[in-house]
N, C-alpha and C positions, 0 to 999 in steps of 0.2 A: 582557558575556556571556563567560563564561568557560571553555565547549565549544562548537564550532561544529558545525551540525546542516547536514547534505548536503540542497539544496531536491529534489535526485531524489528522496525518502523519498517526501515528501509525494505524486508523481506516483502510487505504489504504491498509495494509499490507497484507490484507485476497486477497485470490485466484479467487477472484471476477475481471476478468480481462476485460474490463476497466473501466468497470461500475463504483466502489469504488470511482478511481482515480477521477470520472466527479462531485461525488457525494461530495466527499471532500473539491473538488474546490469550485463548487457551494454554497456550507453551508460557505467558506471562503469568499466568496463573497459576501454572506449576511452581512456578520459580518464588510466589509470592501471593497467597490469596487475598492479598490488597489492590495487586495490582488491578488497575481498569485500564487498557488500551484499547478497547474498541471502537473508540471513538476517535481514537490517533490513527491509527489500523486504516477505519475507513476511510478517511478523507486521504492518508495517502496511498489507496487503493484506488480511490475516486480519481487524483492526478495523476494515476498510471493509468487509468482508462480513457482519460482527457489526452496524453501523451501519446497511445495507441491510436486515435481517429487522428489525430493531425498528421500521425504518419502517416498512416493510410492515406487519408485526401491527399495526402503531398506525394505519395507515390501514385495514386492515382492520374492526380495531373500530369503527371510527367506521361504515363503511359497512353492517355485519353487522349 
């Protein structure tokens, strides 16, 4: 593997909008006050929120 990917990202990923993302950052932050994730944070809290509606419409179709 030849970039290494920070396993916080993934935590971001739930539907928890935007709170996760702050919460990511923050914990990154501890670990290292260089670090800036909030911007990694969001957008993969963004494609959990994106992830969430297409469930839903897709369970909804089924049910409707």
């Amino acid at each position: 593997m030849k970039k290494k990917i920070n396993p916080m990202i993934g935590a971001a990923g739930i539907s928890a909008f935007p709170m996760s993302a702050r919460v990511i950052h923050n914990l990154g932050q501890e670990e290292d006050q260089f670090n800036f994730l909030l911007m990694h944070a969001v957008s993969a809290n963004v494609s959990g929120q994106i992830g969430s509606v297409i469930a839903g419409g897709l369970i909804l179709s089924l049910v409707i």
